[in-house]
C-alpha positions in Angstrom: -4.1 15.7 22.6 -7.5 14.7 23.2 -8.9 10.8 22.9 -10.9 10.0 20.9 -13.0 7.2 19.9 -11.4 7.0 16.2 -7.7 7.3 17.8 -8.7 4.0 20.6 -10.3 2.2 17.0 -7.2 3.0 15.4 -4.7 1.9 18.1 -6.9 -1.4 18.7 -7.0 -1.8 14.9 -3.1 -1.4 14.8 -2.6 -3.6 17.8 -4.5 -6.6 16.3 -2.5 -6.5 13.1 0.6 -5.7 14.5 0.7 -7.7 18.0 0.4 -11.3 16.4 2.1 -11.4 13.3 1.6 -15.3 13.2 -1.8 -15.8 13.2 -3.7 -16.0 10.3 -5.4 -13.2 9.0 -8.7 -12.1 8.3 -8.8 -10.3 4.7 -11.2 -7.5 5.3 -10.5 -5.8 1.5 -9.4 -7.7 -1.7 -8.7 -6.2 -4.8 -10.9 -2.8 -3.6 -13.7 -5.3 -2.7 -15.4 -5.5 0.7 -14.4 -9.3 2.2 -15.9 -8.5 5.8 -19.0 -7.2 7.5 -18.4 -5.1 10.7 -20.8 -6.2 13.5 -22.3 -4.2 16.7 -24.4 -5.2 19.0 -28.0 -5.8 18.9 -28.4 -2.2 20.5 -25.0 -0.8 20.3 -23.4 2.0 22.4 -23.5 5.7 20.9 -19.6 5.0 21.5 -19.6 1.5 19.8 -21.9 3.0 16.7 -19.3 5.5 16.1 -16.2 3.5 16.5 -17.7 1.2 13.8 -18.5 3.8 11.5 -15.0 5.9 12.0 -13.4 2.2 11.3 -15.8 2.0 8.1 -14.8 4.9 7.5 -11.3 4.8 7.6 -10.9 1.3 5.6 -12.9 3.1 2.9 -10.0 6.1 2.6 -7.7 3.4 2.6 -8.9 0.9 0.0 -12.1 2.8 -1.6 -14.3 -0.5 -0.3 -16.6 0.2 2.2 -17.4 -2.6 4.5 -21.2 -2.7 5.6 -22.0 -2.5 9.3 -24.9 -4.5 10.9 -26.3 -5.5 14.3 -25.5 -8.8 15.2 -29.4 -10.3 14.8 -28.9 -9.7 11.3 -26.3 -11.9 10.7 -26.2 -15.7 9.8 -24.1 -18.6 9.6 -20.2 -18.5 10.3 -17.4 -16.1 9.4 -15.6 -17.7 6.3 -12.6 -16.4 3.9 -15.3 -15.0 1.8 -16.9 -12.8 4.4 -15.0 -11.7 7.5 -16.3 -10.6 10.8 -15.0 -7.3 12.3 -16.9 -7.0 15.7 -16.5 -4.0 17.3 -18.1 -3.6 20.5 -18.7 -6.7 23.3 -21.3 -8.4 22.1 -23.0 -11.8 22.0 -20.9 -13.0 19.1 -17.8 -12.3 21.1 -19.3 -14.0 24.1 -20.0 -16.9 21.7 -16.0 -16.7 21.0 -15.1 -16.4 24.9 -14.2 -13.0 24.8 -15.0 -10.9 27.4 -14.2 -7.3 29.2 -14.5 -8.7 32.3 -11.9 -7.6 34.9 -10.5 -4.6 32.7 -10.6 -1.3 34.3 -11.6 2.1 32.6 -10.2 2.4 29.7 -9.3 -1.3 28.8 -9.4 -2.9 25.4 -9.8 -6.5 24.2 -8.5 -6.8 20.8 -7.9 -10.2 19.4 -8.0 -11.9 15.7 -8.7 -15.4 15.2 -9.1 -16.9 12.2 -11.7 -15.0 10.2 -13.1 -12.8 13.1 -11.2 -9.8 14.3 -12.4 -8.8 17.7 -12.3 -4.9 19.1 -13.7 -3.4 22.1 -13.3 -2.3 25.7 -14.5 -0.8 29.0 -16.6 2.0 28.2 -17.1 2.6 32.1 -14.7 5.5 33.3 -13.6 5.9 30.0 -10.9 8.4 30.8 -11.8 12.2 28.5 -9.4 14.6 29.4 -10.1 17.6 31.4 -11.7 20.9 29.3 -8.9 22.9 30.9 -5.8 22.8 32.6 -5.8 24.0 36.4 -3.9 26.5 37.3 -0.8 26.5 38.5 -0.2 28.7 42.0 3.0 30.0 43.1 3.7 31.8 46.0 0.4 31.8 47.3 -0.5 31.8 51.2 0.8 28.9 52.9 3.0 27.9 50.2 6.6 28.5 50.3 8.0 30.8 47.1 11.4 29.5 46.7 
């Protein structure tokens, strides 16, 4: 099965609301209303762009509201019960928030929620793709015993 970007935003999306059922949570939909705003990067990542727009995407299927996306010098103020922030991608809002991929190797995620801000993103260096095909297995071939 191939990964994907949509499959890592879904698993990271499922982790967050799943792995800390204690904390408070950020309403992203109310009553097929958009309560959040997902934010990239200034100058996001082909990878980050998409992941944000499959995760748009996917809330929308879900709920029928689509959350807007913008780039993070387009937003003001503070996250608030009224408007949630979904960052997706490392960015300077999640620096702001001391959150950091620092020290994860390829294919690591960060994925935490706090308060009103739900945070998702991860190494994109090394990000592992699997391989277009399959070697070949070899039996019984010279300097390899048969049996």
């Amino acid at each position: 099965m191939k990964a994907s970007p949509a499959r890592l935003l879904v698993v990271l999306l499922s982790g967050c609301l799943i792995a800390h059922p204690q904390a408070t949570a950020a309403t992203l939909v109310e009553k097929g209303q958009p309560r959040a705003v997902i934010i990239v990067p200034e100058t996001p990542s082909p990878v980050v762009a998409n992941a944000a727009r499959v995760l748009r995407d996917h809330i929308k299927q879900m709920t029928e509201a689509e959350l807007p996306i913008r780039t993070e010098d387009r937003i003001t103020g503070s996250p608030s019960q009224d408007q949630a922030w979904v960052l997706v991608g490392e960015g300077k809002l999640a620096k702001k928030l001391g959150l950091t991929s620092k020290g994860l190797g390829p294919g690591g995620i960060v994925q935490s929620a706090k308060g009103n801000v739900l945070a998702l993103f991860g190494s994109e260096l090394g990000f592992w793709r699997p391989p277009t095909r399959m070697p070949q297995e070899t039996h019984g071939t010279a300097g390899h015993p048969t049996g």
